[in-house]
C-alpha positions in Angstrom: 27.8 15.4 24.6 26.0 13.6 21.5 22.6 14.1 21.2 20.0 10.3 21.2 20.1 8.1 18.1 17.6 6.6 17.0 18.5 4.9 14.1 19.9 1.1 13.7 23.5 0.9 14.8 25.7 -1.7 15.8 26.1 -2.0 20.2 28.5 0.1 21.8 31.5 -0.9 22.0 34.2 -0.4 25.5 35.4 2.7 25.7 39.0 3.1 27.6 38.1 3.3 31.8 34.4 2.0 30.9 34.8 -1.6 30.3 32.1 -3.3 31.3 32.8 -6.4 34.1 30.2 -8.6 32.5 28.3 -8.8 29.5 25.2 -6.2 28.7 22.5 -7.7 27.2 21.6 -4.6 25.8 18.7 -3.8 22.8 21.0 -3.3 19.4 19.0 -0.9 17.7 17.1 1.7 18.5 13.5 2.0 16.8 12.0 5.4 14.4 9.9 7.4 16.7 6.2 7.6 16.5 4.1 10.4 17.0 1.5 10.0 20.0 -1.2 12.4 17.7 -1.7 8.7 15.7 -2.6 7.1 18.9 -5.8 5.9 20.6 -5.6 5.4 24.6 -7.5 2.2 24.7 -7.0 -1.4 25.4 -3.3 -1.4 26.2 -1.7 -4.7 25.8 0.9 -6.0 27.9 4.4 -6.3 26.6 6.6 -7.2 29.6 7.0 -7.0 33.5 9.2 -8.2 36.1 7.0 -10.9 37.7 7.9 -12.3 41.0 11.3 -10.0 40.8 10.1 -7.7 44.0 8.2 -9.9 45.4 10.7 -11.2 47.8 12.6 -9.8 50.6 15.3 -8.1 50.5 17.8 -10.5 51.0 16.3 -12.6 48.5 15.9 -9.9 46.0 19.9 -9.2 46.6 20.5 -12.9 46.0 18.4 -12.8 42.7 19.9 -9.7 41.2 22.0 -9.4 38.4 25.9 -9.0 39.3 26.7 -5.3 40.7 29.3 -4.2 42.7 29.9 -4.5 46.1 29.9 -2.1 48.7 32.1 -2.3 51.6 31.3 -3.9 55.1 30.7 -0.4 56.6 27.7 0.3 53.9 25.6 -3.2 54.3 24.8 -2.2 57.7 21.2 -0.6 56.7 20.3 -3.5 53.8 20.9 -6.0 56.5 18.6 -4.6 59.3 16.0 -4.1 56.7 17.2 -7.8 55.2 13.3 -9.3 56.2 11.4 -6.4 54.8 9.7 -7.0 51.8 11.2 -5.7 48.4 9.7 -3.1 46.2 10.4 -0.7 43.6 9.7 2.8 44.5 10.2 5.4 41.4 11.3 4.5 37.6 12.4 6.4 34.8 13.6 6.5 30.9 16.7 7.4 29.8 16.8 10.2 27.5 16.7 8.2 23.9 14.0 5.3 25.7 16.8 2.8 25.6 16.8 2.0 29.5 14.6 1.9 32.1 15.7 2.8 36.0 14.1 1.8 39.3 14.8 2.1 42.7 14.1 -0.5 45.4 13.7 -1.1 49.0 16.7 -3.6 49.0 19.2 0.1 47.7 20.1 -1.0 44.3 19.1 0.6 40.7 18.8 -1.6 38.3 18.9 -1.0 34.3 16.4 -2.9 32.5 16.7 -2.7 28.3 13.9 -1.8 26.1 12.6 -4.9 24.3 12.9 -5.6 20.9 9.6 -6.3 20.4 8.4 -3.4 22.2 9.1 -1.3 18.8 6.8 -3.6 16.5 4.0 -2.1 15.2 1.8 -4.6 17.2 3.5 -6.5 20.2 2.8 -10.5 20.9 1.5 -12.1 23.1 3.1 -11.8 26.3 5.3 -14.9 27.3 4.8 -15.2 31.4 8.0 -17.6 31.1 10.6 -14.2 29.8 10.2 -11.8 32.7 11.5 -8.1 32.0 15.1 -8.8 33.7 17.8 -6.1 34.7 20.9 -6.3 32.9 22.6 -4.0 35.2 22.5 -3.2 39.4 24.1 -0.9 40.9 24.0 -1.3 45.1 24.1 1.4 47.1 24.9 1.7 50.8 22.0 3.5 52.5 18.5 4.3 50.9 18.4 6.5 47.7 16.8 10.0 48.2 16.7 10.8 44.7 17.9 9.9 40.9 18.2 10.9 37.6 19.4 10.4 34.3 22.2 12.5 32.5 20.0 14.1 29.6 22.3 13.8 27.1 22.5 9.7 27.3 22.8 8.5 23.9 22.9 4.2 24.0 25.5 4.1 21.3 28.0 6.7 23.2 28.7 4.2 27.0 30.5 7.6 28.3 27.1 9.1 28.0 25.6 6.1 30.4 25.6 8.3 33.4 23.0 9.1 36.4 23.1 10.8 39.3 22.1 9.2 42.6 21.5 10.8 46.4 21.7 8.4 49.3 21.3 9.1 52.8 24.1 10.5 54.5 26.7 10.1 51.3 28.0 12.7 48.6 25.7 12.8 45.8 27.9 9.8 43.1 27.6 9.8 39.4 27.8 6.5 38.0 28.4 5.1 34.5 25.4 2.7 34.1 27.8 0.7 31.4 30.5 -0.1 33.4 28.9 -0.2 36.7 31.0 1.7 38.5 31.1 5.5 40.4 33.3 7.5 38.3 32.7 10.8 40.7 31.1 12.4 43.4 29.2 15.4 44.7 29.7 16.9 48.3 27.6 19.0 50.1 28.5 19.4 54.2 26.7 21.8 56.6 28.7 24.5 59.1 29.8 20.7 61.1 31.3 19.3 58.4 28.9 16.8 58.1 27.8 15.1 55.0 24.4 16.7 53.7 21.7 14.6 51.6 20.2 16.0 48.9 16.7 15.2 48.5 16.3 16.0 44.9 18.0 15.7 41.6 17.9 17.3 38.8 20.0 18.2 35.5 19.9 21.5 33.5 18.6 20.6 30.1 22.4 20.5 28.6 23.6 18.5 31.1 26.3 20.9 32.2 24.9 21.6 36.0 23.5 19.3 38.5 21.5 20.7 40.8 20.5 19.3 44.3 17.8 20.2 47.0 18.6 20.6 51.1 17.0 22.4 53.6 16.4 26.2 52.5 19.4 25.9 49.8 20.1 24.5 46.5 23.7 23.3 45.5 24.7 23.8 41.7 27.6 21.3 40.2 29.5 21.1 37.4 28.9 18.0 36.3 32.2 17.6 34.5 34.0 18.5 37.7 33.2 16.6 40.8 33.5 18.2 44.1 32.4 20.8 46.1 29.4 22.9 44.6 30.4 25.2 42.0 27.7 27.8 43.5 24.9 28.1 46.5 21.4 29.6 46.1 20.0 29.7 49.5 16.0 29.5 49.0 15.5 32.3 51.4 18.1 34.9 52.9 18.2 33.8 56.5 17.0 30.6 58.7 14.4 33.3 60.4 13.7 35.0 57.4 10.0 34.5 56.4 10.7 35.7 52.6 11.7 33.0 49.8 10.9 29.3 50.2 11.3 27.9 53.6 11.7 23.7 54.0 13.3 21.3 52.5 13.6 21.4 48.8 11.5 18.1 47.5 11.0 19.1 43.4 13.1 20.3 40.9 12.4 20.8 37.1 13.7 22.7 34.1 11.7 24.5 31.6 11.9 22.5 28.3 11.8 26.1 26.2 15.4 26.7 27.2 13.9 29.9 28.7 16.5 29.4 31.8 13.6 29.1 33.7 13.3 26.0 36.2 10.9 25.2 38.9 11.5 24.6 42.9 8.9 22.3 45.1 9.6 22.2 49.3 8.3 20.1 52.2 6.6 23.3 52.9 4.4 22.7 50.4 5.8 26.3 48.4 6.6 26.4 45.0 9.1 29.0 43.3 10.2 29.5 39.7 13.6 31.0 39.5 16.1 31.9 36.5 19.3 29.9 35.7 21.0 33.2 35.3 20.6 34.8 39.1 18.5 32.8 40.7 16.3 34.6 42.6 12.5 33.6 43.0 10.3 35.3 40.5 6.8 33.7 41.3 5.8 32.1 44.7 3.1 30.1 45.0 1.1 27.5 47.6 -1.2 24.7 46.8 -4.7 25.0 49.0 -3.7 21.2 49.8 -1.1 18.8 50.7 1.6 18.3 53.5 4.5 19.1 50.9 5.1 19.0 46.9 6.3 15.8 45.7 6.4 16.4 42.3 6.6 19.4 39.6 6.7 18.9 35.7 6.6 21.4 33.0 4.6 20.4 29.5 6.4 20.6 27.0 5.5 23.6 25.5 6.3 25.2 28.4 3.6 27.4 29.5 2.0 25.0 32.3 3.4 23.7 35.5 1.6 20.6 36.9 2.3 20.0 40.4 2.0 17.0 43.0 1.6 16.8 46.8 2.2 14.3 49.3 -0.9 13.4 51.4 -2.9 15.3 48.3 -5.4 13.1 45.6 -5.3 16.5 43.4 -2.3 17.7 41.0 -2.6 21.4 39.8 -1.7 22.9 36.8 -0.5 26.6 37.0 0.1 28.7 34.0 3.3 30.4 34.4 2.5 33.1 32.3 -0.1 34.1 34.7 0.9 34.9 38.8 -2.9 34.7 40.1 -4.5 31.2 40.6 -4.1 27.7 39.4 -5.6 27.4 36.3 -7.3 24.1 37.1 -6.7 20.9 39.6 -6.9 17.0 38.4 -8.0 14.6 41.1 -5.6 11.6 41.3 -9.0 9.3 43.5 -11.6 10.4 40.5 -9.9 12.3 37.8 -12.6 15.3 37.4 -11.3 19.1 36.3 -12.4 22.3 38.3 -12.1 25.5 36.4 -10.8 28.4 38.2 -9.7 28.6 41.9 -9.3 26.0 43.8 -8.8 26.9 47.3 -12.4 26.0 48.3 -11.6 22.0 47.6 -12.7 19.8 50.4 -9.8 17.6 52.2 -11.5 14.6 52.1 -9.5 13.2 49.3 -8.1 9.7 49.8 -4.5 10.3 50.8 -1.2 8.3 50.8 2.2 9.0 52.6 3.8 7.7 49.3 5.4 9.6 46.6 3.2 9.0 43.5 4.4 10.0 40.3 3.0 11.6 37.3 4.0 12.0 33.7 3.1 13.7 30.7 2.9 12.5 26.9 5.8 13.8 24.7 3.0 16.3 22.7 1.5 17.1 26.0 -2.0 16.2 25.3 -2.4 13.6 27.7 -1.3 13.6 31.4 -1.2 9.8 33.2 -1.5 9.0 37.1 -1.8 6.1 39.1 -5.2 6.8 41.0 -5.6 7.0 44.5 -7.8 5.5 47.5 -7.1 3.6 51.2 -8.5 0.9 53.2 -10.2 1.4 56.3 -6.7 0.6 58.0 -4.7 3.2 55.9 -3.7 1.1 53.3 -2.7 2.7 49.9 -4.3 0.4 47.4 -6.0 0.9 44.0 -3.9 -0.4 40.6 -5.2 1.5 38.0 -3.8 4.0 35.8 -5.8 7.0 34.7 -5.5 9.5 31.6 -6.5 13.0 31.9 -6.6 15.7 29.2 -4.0 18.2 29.4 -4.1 22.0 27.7 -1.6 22.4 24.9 0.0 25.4 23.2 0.1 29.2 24.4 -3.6 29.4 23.9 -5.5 26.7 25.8 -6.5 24.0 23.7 -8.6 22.4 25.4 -10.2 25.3 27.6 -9.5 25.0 31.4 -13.3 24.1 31.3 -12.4 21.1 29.4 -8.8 20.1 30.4 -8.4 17.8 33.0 -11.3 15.1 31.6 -10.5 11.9 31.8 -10.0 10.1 29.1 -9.4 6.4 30.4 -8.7 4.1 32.9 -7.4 0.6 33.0 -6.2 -1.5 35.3 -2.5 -1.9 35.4 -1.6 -3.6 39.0 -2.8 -5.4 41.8 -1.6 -2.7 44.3 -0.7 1.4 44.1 0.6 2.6 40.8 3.5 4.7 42.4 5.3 6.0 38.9 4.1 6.3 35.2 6.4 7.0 32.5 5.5 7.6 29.1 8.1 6.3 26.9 9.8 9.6 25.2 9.7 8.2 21.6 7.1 5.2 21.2 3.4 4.2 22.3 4.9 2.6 25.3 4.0 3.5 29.2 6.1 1.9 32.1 4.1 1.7 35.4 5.9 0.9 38.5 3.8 -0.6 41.7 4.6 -1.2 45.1 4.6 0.0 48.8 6.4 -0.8 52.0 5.0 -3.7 53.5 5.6 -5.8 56.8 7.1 -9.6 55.2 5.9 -12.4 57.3 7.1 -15.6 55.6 6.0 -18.9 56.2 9.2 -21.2 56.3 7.3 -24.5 57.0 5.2 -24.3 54.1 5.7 -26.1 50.5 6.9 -22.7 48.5 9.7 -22.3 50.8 10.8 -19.1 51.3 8.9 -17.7 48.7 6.1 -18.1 50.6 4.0 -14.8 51.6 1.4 -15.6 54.2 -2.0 -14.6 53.7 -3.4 -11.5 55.2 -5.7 -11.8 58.4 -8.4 -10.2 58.8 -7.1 -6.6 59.5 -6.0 -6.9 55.9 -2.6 -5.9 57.0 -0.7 -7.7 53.6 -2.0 -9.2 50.6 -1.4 -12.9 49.4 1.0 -12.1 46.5 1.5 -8.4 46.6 1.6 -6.6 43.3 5.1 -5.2 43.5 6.1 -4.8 39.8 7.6 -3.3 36.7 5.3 -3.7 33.4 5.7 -2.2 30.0 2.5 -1.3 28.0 1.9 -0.2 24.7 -1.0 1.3 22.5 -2.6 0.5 19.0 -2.5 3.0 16.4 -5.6 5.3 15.4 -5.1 2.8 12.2 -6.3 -0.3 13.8 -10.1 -1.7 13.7 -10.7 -0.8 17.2 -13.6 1.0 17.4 -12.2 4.4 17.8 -10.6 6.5 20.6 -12.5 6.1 24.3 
């Protein structure tokens, strides 16, 4: 597989079995990359978002998208119950050379949205509320998506290289080629029934060679060049009543960027176990003091540290792999504040959320980002703004655990819960994704039509115009006559 370009080149062009149905309005070019050490984390400026696109229902967000194929009459039967929910997206992510941008929705589909030109310049315009960030591509899928991911050797000018990989409930894990918008294979896992399993996570080896998928107690390796049934099985622990190993369903997977073979596994049981590519078998073990389940593990990208997330959890620990004893320090998602040394003794009061919120690290590793954290008096997930916390760097902590985990800014991003942050992998660029699941009541008799989202009583059970939204940020360079870094 090609590695990314990132260097002007003309748009791909069809490949034979990946011509594309309809046009892809695409970015041409791909811009130089630019390191994050010239950056200051201040006064982002708004390049692009999606507007009104989630704000609907879900039929009305099927109606609006882009064309994408069509499932048969057997696999509408879940986006039809759910047709008077309201839309939103729930988790985004880059492709590997920053060309494309994935969400998934409410209303089952994945949609592609292309970088923007103007994105790349050294200082972006003015934001033009009449061009929203639109999707080029969506792909529908017939029951909710557990999980996806991008194959990490995508490269924009190669379209074979378009491909992800996407769980839904109760179907074979299906690769699809984002360019042509179709499945071109699929992944099966069954239980001792026969029945079809769900994977509930997703997760490449860093060549791209293996997918590898998370059930209950096991984890499923594929070849990715040959669809199928599971080229090996690495149970999580040796029996259902065995009390060794990781016990749960497996929620987290992540693989060491140091090509040390080494990748990470997160459960519902709120475990988490590092393993080897090469037999397998658990070398480290370790629990979180707090949580209800890991949501979430990353590794910086110098390898040493593991930061992990938890569902029902405002904190996200780091854990120095190098070392088996305690977490080297927690960052707190409702006020981003570091702890140095253990942390079991950390009070439970911490706002909490049944959502999956995700973090992200820069490409040096300097600077961690998160959507913070707090609830309403009726349990509402609410909040908007996006924090940045200082992250150790290199074998020898730079800063000290004493030091990491300060923050270093906060800005408002959205009207409502920040549920995914992505740091763009080449460019001063940050994607934030907001929304939750929400109760749609919509007044027909009014003016707006349809469109129309009633206003929230007093329980405060749903906003006016809830924030469910896409936007694209970037950052000024250390160069420019802002006053300096926060």
């Amino acid at each position: 597989m090609s590695d990314p370009v990132h260097e002007p080149a003309d748009p791909p062009t069809e490949q034979p079995g990946t011509e594309a149905p309809f046009e892809v309005d695409a970015p041409s070019w791909i811009p130089p990359a630019v390191p994050w050490a010239n950056l200051v984390l201040r006064s982002p400026t708004l390049v692009t978002t999606t507007l009104d696109l989630f704000n609907r229902t879900v039929s009305e967000s099927l109606a609006h998208a882009p064309p994408c194929n069509r499932p048969s009459s057997t696999e509408t039967g879940s986006t039809c119950r759910r047709g008077g929910e309201l839309n939103y997206p729930s988790y985004g992510e880059w492709s590997s050379d920053g060309s494309l941008f994935l969400t998934t929705s409410n209303d089952q589909c994945l949609r592609m949205f292309a970088l923007p030109e103007a994105a790349a310049a050294d200082a972006s315009p003015a934001l033009d509320s009449s061009e929203p960030w639109t999707a080029f591509r969506c792909l529908r899928e017939g029951e909710a998506t557990m999980a996806a991911t991008w194959y990490p050797g995508f490269s924009y000018y190669d379209p074979a290289t378009w491909c992800l990989a996407v769980s839904t409930r109760d179907h074979p894990i299906r690769l699809w080629n984002a360019y042509s918008g179709t499945p071109v294979g699929s992944y099966l896992a069954r239980d001792d029934r026969e029945q079809v399993l769900s994977a509930n996570a997703l997760r490449f080896n860093l060549d791209g060679s293996r997918l590898y998928a998370g059930y209950r107690d096991l984890i499923l390796e594929f070849d990715t060049h040959r669809p199928g049934e599971p080229l090996a099985r690495h149970p999580t622990r040796a029996t259902r009543r065995s009390r060794a190993g990781q016990r749960g369903i497996v929620s987290a997977l992540a693989f060491n960027p140091d090509r040390s073979g080494l990748y990470a596994v997160g459960t519902f049981h709120n475990s988490v176990g590092l393993y080897t590519e090469t037999d397998h078998r658990p070398l480290y073990l370790k629990q979180p003091p707090n949580g209800q389940g890991i949501s979430q593990v990353q590794f910086s990208p110098c390898g040493h540290y593991l930061y992990i997330g938890t569902r029902k959890d405002a904190l996200i620990y780091c854990w120095d792999i190098r070392q088996s004893g305690q977490f080297l320090f927690h960052l707190d998602r409702a006020q981003p504040t570091a702890s140095d040394g253990p942390v079991s003794a950390v009070a439970e009061s911490h706002p909490s959320t049944h959502q999956r919120l995700t973090f992200d690290l820069d490409p040096t590793g300097q600077v961690l980002a998160t959507g913070t954290v707090s609830v309403t008096a009726e349990g509402r997930a609410c909040e908007g703004s996006v924090s940045f916390i200082q992250a150790p760097v290199g074998p020898n902590p730079d800063p000290s655990p004493a030091e990491a985990g300060s923050p270093l800014y906060n800005f408002q991003a959205h009207e409502d819960i920040v549920n995914t942050v992505k740091f763009h992998p080449h460019l001063p660029l940050l994607a934030t994704v907001a929304g939750q699941r929400e109760a749609a009541e919509i007044d027909s008799s009014s003016e707006g039509g349809d469109d129309d989202i009633t206003d929230p009583d007093s329980t405060g059970r749903l906003p006016a115009r809830p924030d469910n939204s896409v936007r694209l940020w970037r950052y000024n360079s250390s160069t420019s006559t802002d006053d300096g870094a926060p």
